[in-house]
N, C-alpha and C positions, 0 to 999 in steps of 0.2 A: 232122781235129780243128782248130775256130778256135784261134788267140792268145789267151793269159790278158789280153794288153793290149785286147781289142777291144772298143770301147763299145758301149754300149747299142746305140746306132743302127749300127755296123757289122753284129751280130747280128742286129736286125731284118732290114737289107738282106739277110743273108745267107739268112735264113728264108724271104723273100720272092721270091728268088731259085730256090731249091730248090723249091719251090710251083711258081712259073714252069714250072722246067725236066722234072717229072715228071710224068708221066702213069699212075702205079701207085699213087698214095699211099693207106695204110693209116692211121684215125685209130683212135686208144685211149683214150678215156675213161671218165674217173671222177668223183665226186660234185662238182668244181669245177667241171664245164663245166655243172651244172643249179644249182648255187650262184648264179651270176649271173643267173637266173630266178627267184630269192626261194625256191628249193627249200633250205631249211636242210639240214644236213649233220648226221644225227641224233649222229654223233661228239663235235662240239663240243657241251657238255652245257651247256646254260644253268640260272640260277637257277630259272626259269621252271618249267622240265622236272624240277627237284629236289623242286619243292615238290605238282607235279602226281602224281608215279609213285615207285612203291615200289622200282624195280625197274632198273637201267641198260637201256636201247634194245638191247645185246648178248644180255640176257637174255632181254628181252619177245618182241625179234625171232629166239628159238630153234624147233629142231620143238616142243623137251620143252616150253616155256612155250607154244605154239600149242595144244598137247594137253591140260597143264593145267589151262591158266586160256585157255580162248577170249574170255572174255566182255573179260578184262584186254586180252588181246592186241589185239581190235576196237576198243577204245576206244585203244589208242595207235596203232593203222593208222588208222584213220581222221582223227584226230588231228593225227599229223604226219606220214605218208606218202602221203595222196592230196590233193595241192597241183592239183586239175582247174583251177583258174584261170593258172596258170604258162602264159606264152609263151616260145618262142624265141627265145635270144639272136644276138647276132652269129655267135656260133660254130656254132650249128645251123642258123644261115639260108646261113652261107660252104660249110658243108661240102656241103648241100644242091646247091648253087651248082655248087661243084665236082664234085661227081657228077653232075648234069646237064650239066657239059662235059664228062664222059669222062675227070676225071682223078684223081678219089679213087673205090676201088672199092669200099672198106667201110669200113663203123663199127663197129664191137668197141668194147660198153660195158658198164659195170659198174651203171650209172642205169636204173630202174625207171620213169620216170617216162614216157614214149613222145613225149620232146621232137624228137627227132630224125627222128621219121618226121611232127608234125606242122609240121616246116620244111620239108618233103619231101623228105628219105631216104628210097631205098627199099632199099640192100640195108644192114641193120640188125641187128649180131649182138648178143643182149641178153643176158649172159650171168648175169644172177641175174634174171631173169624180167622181167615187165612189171604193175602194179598192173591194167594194162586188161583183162588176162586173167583170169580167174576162172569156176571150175569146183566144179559140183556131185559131192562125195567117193562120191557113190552112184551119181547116173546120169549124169554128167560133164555135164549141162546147162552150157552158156555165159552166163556173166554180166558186166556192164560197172564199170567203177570207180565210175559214179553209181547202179548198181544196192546197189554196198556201202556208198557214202556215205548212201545214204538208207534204209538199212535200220538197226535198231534190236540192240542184245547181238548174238550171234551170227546171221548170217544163212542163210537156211534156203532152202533150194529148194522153191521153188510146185510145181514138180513132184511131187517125190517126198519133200519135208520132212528130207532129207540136209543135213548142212550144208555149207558155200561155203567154199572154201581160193583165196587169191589165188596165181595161177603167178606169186609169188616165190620164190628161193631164198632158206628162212631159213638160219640157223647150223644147223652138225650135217646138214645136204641138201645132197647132192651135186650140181653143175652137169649139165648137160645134153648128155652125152657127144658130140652132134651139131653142139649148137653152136660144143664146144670145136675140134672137128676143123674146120669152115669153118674157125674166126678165125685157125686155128695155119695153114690153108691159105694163106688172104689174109696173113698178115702175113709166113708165110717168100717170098712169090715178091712183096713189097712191094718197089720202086725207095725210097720215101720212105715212112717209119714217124712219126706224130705221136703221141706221149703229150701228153695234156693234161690235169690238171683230179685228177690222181691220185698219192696220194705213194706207191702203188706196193708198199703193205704188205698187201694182202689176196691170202692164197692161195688158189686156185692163179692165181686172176687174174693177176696181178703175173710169173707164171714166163709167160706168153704171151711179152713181149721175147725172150726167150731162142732162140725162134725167126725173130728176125729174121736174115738174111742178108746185110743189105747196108749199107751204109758212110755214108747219113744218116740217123742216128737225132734227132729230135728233142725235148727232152723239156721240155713248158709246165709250169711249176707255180709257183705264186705263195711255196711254202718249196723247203729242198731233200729230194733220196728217195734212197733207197739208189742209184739207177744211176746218176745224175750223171756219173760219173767213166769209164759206158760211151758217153755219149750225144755224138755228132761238135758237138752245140747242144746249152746248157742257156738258158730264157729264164725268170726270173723275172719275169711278166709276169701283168697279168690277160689270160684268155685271150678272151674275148669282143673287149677291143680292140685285141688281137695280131691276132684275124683281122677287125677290120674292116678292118684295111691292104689286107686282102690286093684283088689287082684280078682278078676271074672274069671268064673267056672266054665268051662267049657257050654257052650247049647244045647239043648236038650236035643237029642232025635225025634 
């Protein structure tokens, strides 16, 4: 554990250091490390959003409301969760970076948006789905995020005229038993664990820490979250220019 006396910039060095010296490091994020890609955070509820939808983003985005009311649901996914224009920040281009040297092994995220694999991540555990994926409920035909952007009320499979469910996890749907086992794999035999971007309150996401094992935890987040008081580093920091510090080693051959 740092000193409560250590400033700002001791903490950075310290972070930068830890980066340096690991070659296991596990990252964990959540809706702030796509926040600084203009991907809004459907939590913070704007006036905007009040005057648009009948209904809070928790409710719209349920199974019970997908069953409902599809027609409502497509007009708020589309709306304000498929951001196809959003690039990559600092943070998705460092990490990228860093896995191509051999020294972050996985991403465990909670972001739907497939930022991470288009900075070039490749091992990417996406643990409430991804918007890019989508699938016909009758004959599982494959569909793409502009295939839903451009289609009209609910959309239908040219196939077989079923209709189209995006592989996210809504409210009330349970994660994805496999992917849980990878990220709880990667994050207990992790040298260096990064939380970024996540205050840490969505379960079971949030109980992933609990399997970490080892003695640098470091936790990014621009407020404070319930584990603060576990994590060896807390940085209140944007996280994009927390890892543009960071200096990547070249990639492995």
């Amino acid at each position: 554990m740092g000193s409560n006396t250590e400033t700002r910039e001791e903490k950075i060095a310290r972070f930068l250091q830890m980066v340096e010296e690991s070659d296991n490091i596990v990252f964990f994020g959540g809706a702030g490390v796509s926040t600084e890609s203009g991907i809004p955070d459907f939590r913070s509820v704007d006036g905007l959003y009040n005057q648009e939808y009948d209904y809070p983003p928790e409710t719209i985005l349920s199974h019970t409301f997908y069953r409902r009311n599809p027609e409502e649901f497509y007009r708020f996914y589309r709306n304000k969760m498929l951001c196809l224009d959003a690039e990559p920040n600092m943070a998705h281009k460092k990490l990228a970076a860093l896995e191509a040297a051999g020294k972050v092994r996985a991403v465990v995220t909670q972001n739907i948006d497939g930022l991470h694999q288009k900075a070039g991540s490749k091992v990417v555990l996406e643990l409430h789905g991804s918007v890019h994926r989508n699938y016909c409920e009758s004959c599982h035909a494959f569909y793409s995020a502009e295939d839903i952007l451009n289609s009209k009320g609910v959309p239908r499979c040219e196939a077989c005229g079923g209709s189209i469910k995006p592989d996210v996890v809504l409210y009330e749907e349970g994660l994805d038993n496999r992917t849980i086992q990878e990220a709880v794999r990667y994050i207990s035999q992790a040298d260096l664990l990064i939380i970024g971007g996540t205050s840490l309150a969505v379960y079971p996401a949030a109980g992933l820490v609990d399997y970490y094992q080892g003695n640098k935890l470091v936790l990014v987040n621009k407020s404070a979250t319930p584990r603060d008081g576990q994590a060896d580093l807390v940085l209140q920091e944007s996280i994009g220019e927390l890892f543009s510090k960071i200096d990547c080693p070249s990639a492995i051959s």
